[in-house]
DSSP file (Angstrom, degrees, kcal/mol; ACC not computed):
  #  RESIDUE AA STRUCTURE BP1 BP2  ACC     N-H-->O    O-->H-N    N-H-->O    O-->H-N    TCO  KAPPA ALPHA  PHI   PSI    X-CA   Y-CA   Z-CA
    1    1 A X     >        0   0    0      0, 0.0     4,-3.4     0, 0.0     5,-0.1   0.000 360.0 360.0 360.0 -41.3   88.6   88.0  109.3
    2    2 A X  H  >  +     0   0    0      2,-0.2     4,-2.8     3,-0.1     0, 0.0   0.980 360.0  41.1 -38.7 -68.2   90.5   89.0  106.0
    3    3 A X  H >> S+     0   0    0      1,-0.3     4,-2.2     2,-0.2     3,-1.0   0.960 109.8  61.6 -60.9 -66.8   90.8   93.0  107.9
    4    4 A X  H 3> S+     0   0    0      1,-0.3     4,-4.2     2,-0.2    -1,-0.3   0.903 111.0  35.2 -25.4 -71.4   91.6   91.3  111.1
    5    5 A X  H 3X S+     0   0    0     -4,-3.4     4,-0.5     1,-0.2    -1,-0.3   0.850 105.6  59.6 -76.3 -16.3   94.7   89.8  109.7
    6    6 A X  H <X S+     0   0    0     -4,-2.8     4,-1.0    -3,-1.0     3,-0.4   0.866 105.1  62.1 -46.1 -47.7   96.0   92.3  107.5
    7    7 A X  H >X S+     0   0    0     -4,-2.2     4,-2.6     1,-0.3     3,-1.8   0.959 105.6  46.0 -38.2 -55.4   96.0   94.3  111.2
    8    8 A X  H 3X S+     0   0    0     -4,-4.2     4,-1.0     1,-0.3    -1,-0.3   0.718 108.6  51.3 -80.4  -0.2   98.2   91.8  112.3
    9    9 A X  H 3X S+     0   0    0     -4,-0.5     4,-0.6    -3,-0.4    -1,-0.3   0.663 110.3  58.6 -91.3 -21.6  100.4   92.0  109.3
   10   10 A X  H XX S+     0   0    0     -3,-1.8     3,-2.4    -4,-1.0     4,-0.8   0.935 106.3  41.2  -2.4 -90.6  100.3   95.4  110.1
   11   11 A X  H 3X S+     0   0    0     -4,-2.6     4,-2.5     1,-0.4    -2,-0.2   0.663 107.9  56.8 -56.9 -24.5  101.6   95.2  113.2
   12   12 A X  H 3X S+     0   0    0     -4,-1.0     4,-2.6     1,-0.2    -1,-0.4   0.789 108.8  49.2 -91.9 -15.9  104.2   92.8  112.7
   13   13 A X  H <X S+     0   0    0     -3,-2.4     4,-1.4    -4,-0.6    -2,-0.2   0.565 108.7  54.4 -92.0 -11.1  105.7   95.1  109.9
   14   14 A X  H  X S+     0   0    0     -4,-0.8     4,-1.8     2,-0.2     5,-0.2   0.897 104.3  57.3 -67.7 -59.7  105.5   98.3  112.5
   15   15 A X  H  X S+     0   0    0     -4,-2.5     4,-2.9     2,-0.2    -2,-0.2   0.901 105.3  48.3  -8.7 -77.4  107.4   96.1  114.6
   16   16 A X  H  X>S+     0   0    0     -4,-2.6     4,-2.4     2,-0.2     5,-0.6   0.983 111.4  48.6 -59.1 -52.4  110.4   95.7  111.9
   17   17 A X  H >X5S+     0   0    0     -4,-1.4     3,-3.2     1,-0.2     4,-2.9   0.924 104.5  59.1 -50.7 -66.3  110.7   99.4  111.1
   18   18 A X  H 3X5S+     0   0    0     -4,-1.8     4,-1.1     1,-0.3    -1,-0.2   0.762 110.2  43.6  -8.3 -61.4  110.8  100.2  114.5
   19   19 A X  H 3X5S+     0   0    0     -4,-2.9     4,-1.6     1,-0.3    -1,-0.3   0.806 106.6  53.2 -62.2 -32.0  113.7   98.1  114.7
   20   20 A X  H <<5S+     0   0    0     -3,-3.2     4,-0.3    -4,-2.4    -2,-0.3   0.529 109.8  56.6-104.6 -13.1  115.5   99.0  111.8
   21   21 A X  H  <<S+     0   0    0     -4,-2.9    -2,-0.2    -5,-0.6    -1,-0.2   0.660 112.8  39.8-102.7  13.1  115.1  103.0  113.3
   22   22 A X  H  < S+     0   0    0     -4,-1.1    -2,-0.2    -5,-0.4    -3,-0.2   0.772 126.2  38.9 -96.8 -27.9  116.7  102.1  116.6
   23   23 A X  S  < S+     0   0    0     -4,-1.6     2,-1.4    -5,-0.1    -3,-0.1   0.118  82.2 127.1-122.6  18.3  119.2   99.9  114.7
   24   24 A X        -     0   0    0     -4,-0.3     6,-0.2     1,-0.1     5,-0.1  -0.510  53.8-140.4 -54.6  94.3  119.9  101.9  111.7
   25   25 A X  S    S+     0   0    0     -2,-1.4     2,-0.3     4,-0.1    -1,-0.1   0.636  81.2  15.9 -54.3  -8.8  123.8  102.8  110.8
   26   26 A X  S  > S-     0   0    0      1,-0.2     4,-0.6    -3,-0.0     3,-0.2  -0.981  87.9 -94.0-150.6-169.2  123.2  106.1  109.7
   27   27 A X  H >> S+     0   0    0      1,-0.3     3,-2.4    -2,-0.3     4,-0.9   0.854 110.0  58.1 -48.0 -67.1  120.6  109.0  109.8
   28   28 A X  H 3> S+     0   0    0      1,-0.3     4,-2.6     2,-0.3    -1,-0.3   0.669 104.7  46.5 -79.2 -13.4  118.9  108.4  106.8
   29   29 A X  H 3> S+     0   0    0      2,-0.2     4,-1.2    -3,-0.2    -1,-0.3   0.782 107.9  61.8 -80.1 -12.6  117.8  105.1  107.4
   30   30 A X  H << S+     0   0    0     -3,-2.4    -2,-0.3    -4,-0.6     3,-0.2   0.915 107.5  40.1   4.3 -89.5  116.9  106.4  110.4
   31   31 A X  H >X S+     0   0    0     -4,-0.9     4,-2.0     1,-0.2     3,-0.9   0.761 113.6  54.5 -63.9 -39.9  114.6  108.7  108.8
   32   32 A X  H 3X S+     0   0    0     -4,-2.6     4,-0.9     1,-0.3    -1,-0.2   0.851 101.9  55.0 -73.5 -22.4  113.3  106.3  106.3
   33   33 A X  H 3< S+     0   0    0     -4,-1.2    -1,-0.3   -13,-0.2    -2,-0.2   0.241 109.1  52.1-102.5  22.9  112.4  103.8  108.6
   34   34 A X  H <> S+     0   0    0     -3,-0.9     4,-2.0     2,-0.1    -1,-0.2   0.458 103.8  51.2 -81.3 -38.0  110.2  106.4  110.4
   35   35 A X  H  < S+     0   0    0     -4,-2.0     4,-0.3     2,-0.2    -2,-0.2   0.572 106.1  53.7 -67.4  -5.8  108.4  107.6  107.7
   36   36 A X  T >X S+     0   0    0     -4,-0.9     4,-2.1     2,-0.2     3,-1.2   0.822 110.5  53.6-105.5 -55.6  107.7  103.7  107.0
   37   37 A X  H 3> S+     0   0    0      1,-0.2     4,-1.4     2,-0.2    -2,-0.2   0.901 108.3  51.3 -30.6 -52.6  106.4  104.0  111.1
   38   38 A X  H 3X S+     0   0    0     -4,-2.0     4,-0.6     1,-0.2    -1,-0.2   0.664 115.2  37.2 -76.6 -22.9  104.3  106.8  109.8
   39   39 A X  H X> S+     0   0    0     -3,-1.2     4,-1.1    -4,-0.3     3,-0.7   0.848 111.3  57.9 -87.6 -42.1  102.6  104.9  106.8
   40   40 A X  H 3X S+     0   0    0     -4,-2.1     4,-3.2     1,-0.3     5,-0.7   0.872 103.8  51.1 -78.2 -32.6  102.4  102.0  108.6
   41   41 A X  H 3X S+     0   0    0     -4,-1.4     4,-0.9    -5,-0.4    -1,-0.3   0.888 114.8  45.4 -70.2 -30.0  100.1  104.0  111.4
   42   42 A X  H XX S+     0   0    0     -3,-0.7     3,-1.7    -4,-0.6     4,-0.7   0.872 110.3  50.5 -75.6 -92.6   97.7  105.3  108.3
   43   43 A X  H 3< S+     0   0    0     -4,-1.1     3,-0.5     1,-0.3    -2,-0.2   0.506 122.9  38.6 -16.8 -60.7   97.7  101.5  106.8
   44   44 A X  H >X S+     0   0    0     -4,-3.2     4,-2.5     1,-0.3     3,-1.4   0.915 112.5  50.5 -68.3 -45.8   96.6  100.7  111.1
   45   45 A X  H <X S+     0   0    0     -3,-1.7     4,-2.4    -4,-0.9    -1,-0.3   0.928 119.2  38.3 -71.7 -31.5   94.4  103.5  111.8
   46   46 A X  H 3< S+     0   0    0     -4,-0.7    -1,-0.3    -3,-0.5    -2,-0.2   0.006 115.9  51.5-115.4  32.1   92.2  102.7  108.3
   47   47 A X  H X> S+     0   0    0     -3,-1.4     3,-1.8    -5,-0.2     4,-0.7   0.505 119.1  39.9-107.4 -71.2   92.5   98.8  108.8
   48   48 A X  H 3X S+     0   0    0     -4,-2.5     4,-3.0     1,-0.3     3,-0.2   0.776 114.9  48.0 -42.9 -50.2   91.1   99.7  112.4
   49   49 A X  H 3<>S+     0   0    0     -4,-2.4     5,-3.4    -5,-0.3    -1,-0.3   0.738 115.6  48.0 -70.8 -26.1   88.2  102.7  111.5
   50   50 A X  H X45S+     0   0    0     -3,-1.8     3,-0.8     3,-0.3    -1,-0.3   0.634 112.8  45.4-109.2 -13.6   86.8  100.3  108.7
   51   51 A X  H 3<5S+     0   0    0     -4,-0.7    -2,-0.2     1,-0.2    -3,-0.1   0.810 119.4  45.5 -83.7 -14.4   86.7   97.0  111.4
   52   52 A X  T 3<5S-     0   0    0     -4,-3.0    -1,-0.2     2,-0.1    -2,-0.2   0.080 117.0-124.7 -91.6  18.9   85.1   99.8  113.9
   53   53 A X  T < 5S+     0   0    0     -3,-0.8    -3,-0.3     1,-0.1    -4,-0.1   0.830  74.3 126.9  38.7  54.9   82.6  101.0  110.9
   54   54 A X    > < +     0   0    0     -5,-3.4     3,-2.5     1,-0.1    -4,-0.1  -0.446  37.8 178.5-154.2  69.5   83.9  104.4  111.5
   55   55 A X  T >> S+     0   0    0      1,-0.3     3,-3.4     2,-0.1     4,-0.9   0.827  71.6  90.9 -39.2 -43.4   85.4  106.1  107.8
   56   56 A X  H 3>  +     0   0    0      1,-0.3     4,-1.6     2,-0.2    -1,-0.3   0.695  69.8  67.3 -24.7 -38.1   86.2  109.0  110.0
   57   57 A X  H <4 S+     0   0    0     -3,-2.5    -1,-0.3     2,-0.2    -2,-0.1   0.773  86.9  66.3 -48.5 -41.9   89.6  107.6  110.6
   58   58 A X  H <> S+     0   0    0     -3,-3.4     4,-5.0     2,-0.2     3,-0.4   0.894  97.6  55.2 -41.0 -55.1   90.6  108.1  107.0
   59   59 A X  H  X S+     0   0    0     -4,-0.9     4,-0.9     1,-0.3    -2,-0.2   0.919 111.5  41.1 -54.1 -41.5   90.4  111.8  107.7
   60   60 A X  H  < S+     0   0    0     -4,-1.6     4,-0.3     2,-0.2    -1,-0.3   0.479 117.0  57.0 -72.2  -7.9   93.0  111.7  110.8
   61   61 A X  H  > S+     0   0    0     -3,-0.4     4,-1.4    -5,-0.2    -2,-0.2   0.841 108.7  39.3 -83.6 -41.4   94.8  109.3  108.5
   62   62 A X  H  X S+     0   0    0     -4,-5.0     4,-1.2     1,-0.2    -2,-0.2   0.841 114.3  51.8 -72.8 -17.7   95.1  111.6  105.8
   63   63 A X  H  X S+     0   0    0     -4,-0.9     4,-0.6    -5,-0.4    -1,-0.2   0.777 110.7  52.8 -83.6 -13.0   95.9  114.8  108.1
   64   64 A X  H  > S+     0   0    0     -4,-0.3     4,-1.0     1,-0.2    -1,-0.2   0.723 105.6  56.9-104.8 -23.7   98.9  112.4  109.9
   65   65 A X  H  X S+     0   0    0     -4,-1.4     4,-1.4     2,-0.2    -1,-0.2   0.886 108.5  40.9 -57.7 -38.8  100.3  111.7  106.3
   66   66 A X  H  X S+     0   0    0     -4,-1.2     4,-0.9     2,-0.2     5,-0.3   0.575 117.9  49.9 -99.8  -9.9  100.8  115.4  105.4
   67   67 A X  H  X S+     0   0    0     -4,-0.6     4,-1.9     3,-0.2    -2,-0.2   0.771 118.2  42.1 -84.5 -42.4  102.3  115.9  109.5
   68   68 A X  H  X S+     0   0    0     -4,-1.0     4,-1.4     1,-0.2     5,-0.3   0.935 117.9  47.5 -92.6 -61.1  104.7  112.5  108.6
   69   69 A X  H  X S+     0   0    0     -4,-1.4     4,-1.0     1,-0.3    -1,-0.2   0.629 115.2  42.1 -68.2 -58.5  105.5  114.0  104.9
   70   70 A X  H  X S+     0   0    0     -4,-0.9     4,-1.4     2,-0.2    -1,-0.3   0.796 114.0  55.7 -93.4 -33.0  106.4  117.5  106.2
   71   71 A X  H >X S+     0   0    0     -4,-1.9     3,-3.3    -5,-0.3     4,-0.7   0.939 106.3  54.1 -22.9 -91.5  108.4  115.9  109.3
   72   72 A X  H 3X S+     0   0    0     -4,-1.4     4,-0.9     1,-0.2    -2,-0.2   0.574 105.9  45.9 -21.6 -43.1  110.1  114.3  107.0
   73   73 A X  H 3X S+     0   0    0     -4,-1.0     4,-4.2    -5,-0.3     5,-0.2   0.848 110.8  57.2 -57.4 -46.0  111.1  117.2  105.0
   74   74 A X  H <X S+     0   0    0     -3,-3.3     4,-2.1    -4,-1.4    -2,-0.2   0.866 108.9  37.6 -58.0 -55.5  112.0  118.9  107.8
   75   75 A X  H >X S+     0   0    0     -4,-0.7     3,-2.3     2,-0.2     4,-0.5   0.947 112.7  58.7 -55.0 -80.8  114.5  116.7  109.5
   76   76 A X  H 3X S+     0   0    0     -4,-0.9     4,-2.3     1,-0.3     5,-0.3   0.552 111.6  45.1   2.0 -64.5  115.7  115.9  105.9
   77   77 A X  H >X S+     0   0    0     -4,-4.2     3,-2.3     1,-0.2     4,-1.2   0.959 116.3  47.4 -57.1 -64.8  116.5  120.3  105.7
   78   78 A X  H <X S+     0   0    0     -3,-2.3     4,-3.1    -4,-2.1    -1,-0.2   0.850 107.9  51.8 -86.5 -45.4  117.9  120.3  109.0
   79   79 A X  H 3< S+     0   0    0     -4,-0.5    -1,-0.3     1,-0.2    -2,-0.2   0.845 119.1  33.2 -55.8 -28.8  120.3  117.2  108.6
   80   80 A X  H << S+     0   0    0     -3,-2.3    -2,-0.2    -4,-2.3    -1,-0.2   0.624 130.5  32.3-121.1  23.4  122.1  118.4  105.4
   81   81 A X  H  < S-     0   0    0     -4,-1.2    -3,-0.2    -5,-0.3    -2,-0.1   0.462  92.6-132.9-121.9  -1.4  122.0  122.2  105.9
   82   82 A X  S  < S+     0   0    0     -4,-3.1     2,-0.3    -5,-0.4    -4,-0.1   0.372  84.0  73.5  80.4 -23.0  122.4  122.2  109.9
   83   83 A X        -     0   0    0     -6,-0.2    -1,-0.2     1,-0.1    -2,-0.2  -0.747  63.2-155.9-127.9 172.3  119.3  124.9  109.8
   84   84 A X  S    S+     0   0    0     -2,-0.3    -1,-0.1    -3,-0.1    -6,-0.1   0.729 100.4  55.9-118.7  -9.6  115.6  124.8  109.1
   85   85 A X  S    S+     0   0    0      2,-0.1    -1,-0.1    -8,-0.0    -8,-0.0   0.415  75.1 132.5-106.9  -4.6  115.6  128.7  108.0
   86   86 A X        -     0   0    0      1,-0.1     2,-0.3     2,-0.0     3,-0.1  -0.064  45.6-152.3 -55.5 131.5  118.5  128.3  105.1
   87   87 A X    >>  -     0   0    0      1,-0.1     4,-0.8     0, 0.0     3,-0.6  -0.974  19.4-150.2-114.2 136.2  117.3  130.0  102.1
   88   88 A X  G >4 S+     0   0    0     -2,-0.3     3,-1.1     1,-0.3     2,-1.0   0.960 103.4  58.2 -68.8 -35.1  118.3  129.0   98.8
   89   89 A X  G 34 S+     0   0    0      1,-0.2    -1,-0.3     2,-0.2    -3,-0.0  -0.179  90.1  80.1 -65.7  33.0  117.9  132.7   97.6
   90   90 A X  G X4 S+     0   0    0     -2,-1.0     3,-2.7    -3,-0.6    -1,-0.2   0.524  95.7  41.7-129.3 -67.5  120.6  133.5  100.5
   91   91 A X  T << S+     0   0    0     -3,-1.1    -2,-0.2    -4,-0.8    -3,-0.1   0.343  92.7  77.0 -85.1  29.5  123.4  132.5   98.4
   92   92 A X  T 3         0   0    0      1,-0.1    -1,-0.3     0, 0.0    -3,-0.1   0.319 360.0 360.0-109.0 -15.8  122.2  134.0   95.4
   93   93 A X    <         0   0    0     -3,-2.7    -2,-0.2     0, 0.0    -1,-0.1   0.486 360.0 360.0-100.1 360.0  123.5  137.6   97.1
């Protein structure tokens, strides 16, 4: 019952990020409050695989942590250099 409601505590806090990345005022809250989507979906998916007896979940939880991590990164590069191929070693010539 404990797991059960943590889910919904869960759910209701997916909810609020959501909201605060459609209603962000700029980018990077934006971005943070997608990566807080992306934790909150590991937090759900290993609430869910342990009320389903099924650890297996962990593993797609951890592989969708290092996909939301390196997202992140990605936009992050792209927003404050405009490119995803900028090399630091570029202005070093």
């Amino acid at each position: 019952m404990i797991f059960a409601g943590a889910a919904i505590a869960i759910l209701v806090a997916l909810a609020l990020a959501v909201m605060r990345a459609l209603l962000g005022p700029s980018v990077f809250d934006r971005v943070l409050a997608a990566n807080s989507v992306g934790t909150l979906a590991i937090l759900l998916l290993a609430v869910i695989g342990f009320l389903n007896g099924r650890p297996e979940f962990l593993d797609i939880g951890i592989t969708y942590g290092l996909l939301n991590l390196i997202g992140t990164l990605a936009v992050l590069k792209f927003w404050r250099y405009g490119d995803l191929s900028r090399d630091d070693d570029e202005e070093a010539l």
